[in-house]
GULO-818194 format. One record per residue: residue number from 1; x, y, z of N, C-alpha, C in turn. Coordinates in Angstrom, 2 decimals, decimal comma, always signed. Layout:
<recs>
+-----+---------+---------+---------+---------+---------+---------+---------+---------+---------+
! pos !     n.u !     n.v !     n.w !    ca.u !    ca.v !    ca.w !     c.u !     c.v !     c.w !
+-----+---------+---------+---------+---------+---------+---------+---------+---------+---------+
! NUM !       X !       Y !       Z !       X !       Y !       Z !       X !       Y !       Z !
...
+-----+---------+---------+---------+---------+---------+---------+---------+---------+---------+
</recs>
This chain:
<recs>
+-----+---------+---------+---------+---------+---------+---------+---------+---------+---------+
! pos !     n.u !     n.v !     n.w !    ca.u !    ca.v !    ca.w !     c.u !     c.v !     c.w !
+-----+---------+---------+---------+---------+---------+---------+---------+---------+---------+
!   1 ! +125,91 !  +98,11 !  +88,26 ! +125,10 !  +98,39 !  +87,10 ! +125,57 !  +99,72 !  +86,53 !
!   2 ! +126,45 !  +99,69 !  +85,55 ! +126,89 ! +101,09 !  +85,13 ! +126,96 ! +101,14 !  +83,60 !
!   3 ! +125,71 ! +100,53 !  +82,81 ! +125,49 ! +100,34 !  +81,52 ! +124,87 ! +101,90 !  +81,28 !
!   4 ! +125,30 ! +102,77 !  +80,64 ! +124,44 ! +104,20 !  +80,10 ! +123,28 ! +103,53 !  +79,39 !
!   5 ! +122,80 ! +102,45 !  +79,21 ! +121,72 ! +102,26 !  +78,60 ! +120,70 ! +102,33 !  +79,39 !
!   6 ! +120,62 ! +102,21 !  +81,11 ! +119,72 ! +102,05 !  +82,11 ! +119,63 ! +103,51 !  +82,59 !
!   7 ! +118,43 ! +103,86 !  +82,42 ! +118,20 ! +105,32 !  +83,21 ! +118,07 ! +105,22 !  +84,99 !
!   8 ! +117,89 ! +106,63 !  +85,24 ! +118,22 ! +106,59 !  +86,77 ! +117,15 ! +105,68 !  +87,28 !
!   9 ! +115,55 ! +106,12 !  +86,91 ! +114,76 ! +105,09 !  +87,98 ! +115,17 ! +103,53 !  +87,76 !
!  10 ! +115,07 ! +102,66 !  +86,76 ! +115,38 ! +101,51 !  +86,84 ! +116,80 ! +101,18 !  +87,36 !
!  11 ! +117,72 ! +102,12 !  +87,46 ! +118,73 ! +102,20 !  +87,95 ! +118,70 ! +101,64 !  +89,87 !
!  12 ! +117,74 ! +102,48 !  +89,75 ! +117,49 ! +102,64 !  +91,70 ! +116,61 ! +101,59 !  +92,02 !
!  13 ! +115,54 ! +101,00 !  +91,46 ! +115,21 !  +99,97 !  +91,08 ! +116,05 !  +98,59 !  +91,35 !
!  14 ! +116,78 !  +98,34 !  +90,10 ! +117,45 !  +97,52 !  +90,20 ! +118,25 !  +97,25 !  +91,54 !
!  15 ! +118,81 !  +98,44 !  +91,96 ! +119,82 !  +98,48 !  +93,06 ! +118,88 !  +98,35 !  +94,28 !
!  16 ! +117,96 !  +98,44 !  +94,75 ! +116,97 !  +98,15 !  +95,72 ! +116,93 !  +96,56 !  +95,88 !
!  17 ! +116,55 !  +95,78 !  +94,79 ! +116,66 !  +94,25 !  +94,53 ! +117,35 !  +93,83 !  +94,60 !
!  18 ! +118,93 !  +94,38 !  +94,43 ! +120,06 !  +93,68 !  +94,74 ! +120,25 !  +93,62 !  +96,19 !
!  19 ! +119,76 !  +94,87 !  +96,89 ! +120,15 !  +94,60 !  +98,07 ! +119,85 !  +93,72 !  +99,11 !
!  20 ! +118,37 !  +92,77 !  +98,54 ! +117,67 !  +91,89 !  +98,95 ! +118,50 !  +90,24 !  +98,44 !
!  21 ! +119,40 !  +90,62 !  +97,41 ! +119,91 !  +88,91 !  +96,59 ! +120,85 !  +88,49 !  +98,07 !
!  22 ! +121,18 !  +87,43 !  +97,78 ! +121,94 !  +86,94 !  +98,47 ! +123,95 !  +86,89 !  +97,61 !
!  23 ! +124,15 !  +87,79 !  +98,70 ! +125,38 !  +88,32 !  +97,88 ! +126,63 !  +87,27 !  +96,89 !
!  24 ! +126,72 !  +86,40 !  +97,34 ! +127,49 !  +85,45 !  +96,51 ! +127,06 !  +84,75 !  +95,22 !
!  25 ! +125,77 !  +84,82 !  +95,14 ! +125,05 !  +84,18 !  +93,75 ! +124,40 !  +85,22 !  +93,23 !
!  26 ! +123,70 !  +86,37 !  +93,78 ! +122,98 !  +87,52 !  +92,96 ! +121,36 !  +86,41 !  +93,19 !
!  27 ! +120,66 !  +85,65 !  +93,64 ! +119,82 !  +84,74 !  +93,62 ! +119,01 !  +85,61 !  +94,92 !
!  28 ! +117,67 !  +84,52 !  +94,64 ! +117,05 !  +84,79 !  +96,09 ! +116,31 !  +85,79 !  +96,48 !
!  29 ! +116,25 !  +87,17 !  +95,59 ! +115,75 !  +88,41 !  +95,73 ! +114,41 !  +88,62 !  +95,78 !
!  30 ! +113,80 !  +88,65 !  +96,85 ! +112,32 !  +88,51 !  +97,19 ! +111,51 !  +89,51 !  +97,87 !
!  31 ! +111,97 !  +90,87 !  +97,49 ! +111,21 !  +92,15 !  +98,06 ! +110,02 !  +92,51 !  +97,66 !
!  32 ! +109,25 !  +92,90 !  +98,51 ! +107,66 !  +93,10 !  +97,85 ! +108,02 !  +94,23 !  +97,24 !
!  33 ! +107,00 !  +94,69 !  +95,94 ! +106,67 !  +95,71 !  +95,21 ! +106,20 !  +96,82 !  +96,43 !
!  34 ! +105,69 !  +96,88 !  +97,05 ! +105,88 !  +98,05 !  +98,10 ! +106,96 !  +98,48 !  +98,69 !
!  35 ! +107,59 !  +97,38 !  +99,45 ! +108,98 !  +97,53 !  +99,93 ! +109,74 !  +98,44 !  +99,31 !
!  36 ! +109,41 !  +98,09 !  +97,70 ! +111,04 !  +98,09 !  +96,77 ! +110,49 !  +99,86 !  +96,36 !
!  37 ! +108,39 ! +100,09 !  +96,49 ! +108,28 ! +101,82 !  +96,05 ! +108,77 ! +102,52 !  +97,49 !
!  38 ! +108,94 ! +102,03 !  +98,60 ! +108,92 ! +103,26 !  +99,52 ! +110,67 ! +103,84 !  +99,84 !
!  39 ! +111,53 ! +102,30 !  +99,49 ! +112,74 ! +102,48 !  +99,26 ! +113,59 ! +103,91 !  +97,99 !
!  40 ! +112,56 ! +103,46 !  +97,12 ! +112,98 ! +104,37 !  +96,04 ! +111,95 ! +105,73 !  +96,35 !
!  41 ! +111,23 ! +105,93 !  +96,93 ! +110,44 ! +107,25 !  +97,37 ! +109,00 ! +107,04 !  +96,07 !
!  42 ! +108,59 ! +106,07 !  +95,77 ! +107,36 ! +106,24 !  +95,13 ! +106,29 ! +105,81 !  +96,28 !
!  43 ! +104,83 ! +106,56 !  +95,70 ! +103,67 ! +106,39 !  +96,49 ! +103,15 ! +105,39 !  +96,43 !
!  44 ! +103,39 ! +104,90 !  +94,81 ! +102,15 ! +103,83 !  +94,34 ! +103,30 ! +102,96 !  +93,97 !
!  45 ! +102,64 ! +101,47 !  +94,07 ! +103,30 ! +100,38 !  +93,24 ! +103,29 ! +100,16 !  +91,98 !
!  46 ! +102,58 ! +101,06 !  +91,26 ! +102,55 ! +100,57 !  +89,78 ! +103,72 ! +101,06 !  +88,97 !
!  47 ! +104,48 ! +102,43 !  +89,37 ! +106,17 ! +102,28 !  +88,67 ! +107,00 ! +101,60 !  +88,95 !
!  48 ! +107,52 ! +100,96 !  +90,08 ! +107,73 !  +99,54 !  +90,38 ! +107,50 !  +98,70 !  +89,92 !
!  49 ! +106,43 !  +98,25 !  +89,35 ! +105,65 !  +97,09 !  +88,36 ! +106,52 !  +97,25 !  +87,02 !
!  50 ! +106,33 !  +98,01 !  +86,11 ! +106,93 !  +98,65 !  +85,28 ! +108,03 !  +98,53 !  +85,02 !
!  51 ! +108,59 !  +99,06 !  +86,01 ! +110,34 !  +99,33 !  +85,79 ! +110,95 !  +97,56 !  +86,09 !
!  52 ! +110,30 !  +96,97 !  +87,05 ! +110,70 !  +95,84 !  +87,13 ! +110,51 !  +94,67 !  +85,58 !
!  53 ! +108,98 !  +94,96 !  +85,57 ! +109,08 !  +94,49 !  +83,90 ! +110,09 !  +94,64 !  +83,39 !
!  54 ! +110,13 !  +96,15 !  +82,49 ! +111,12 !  +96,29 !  +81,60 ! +112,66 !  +95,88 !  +82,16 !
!  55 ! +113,28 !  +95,89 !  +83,27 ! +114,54 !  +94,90 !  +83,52 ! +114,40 !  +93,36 !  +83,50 !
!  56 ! +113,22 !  +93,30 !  +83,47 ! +113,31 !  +91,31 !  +83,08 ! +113,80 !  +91,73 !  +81,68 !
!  57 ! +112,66 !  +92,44 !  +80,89 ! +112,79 !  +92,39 !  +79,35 ! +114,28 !  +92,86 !  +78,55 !
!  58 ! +114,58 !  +93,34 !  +79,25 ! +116,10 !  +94,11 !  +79,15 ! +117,29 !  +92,90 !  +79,82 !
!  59 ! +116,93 !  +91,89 !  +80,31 ! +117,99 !  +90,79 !  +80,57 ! +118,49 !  +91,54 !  +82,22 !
!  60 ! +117,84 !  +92,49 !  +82,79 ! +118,68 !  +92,73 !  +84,26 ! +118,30 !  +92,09 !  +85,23 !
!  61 ! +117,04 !  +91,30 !  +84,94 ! +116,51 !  +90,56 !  +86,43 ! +116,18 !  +89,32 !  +85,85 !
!  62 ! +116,00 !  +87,94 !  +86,19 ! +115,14 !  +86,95 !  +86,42 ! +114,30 !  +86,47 !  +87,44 !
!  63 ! +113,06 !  +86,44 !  +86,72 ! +112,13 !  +85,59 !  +87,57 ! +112,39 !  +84,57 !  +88,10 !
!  64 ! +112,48 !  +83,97 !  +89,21 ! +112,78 !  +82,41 !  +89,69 ! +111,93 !  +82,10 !  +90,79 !
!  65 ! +110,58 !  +82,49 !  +90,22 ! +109,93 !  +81,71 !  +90,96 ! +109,08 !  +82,93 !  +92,34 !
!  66 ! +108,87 !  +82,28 !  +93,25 ! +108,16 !  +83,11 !  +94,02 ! +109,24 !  +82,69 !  +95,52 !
!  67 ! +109,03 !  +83,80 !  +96,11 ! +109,83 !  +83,69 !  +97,67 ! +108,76 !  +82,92 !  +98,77 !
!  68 ! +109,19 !  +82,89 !  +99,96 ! +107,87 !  +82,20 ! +100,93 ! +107,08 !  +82,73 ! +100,81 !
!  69 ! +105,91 !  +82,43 ! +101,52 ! +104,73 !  +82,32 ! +101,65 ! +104,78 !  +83,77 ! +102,79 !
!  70 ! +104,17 !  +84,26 ! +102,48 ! +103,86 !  +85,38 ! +103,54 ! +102,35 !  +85,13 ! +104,72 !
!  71 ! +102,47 !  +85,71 ! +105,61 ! +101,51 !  +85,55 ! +106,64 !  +99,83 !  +85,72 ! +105,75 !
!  72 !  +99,67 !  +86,65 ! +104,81 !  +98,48 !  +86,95 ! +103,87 !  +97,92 !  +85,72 ! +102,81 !
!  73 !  +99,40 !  +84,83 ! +102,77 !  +98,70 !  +83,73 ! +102,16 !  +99,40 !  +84,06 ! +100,99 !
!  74 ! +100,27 !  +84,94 ! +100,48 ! +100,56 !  +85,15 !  +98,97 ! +102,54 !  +85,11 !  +99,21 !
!  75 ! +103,03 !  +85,48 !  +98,04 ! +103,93 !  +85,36 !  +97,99 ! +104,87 !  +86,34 !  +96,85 !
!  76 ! +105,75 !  +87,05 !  +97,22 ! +106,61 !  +87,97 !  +96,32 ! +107,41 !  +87,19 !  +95,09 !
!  77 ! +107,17 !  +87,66 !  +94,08 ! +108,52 !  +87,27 !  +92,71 ! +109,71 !  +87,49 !  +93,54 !
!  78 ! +110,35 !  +85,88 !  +93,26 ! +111,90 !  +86,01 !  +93,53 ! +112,56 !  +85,95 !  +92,54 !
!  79 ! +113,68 !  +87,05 !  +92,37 ! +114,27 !  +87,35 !  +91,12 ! +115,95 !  +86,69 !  +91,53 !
!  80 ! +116,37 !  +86,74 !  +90,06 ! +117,96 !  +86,41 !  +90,31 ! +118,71 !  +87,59 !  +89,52 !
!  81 ! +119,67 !  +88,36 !  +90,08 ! +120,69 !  +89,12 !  +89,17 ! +121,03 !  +88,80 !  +88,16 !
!  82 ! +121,21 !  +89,58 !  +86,84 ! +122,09 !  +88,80 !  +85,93 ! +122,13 !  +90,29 !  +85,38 !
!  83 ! +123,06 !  +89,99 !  +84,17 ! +123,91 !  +90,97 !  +83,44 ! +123,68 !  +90,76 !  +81,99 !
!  84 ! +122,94 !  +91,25 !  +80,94 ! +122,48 !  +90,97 !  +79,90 ! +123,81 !  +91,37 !  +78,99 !
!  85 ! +123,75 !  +90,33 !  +77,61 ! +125,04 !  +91,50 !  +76,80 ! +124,32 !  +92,08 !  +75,83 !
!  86 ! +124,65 !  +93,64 !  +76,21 ! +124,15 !  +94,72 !  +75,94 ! +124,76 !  +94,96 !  +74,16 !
!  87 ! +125,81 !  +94,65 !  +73,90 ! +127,17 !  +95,74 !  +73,50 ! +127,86 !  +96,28 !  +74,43 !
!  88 ! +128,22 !  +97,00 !  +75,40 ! +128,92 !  +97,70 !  +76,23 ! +129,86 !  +96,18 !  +77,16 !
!  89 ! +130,92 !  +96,68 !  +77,52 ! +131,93 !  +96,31 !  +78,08 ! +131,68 !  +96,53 !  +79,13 !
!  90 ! +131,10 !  +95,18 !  +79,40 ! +130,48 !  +95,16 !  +81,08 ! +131,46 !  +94,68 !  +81,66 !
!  91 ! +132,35 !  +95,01 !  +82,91 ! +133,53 !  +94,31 !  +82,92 ! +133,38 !  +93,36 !  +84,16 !
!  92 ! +131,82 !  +93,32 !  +84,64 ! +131,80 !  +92,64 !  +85,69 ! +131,80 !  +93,02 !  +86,96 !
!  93 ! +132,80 !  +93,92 !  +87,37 ! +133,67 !  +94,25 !  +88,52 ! +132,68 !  +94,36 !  +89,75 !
!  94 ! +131,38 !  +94,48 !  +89,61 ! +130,54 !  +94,52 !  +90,81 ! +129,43 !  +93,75 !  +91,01 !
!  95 ! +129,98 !  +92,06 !  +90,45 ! +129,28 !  +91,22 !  +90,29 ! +130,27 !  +90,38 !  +91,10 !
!  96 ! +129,56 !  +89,59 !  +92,24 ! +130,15 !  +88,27 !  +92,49 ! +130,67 !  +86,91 !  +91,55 !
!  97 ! +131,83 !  +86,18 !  +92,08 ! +132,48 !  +85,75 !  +91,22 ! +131,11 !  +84,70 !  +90,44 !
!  98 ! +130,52 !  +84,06 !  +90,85 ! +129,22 !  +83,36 !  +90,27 ! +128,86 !  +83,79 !  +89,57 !
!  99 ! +128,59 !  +85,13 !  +89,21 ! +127,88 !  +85,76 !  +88,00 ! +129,13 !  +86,42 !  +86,68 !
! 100 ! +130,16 !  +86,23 !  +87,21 ! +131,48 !  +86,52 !  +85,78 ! +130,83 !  +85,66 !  +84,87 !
+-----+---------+---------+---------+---------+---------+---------+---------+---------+---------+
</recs>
């Protein structure tokens, strides 16, 4: 993710979620909103909420659905990677071949 259009938090953000995709498709990404604040050093989940929004709305994440079922009975947004066209010359290079 090296678009100057993404500031640092959604930056760190984003890169938290990736580390959850399943590396050959960018798919599958199912980290709880807590998980993804204590990774990036926030207290509360609600900038997490937020920042995740605005990368759906910005074309950096998709929704696909929800991940398993957790022991509580509920279940995390599973997102898929993707690469929006911005304008900028995204050249790919740190995207699995599935997502060129």
């Amino acid at each position: 993710m090296n678009c100057p259009d993404v500031e640092l938090k959604p930056k760190a953000v984003a890169i938290m979620v990736s580390r959850f995709a399943d590396f050959e498709t960018g798919r599958n990404a199912h980290p709880s909103q807590a998980k993804i604040a204590a990774m990036c050093g926030y207290s509360k989940t609600e900038p997490v909420s937020n920042i995740l929004s605005s990368l759906r709305d910005d074309g950096w994440l998709y929704r696909d659905g929800k991940g398993p079922t957790l022991p509580n009975g509920r279940a995390n947004d599973r997102y898929r990677l993707t690469v929006p066209d911005c304008g900028h010359e995204h050249d790919g290079s740190a995207l699995p071949d599935v997502l060129k």
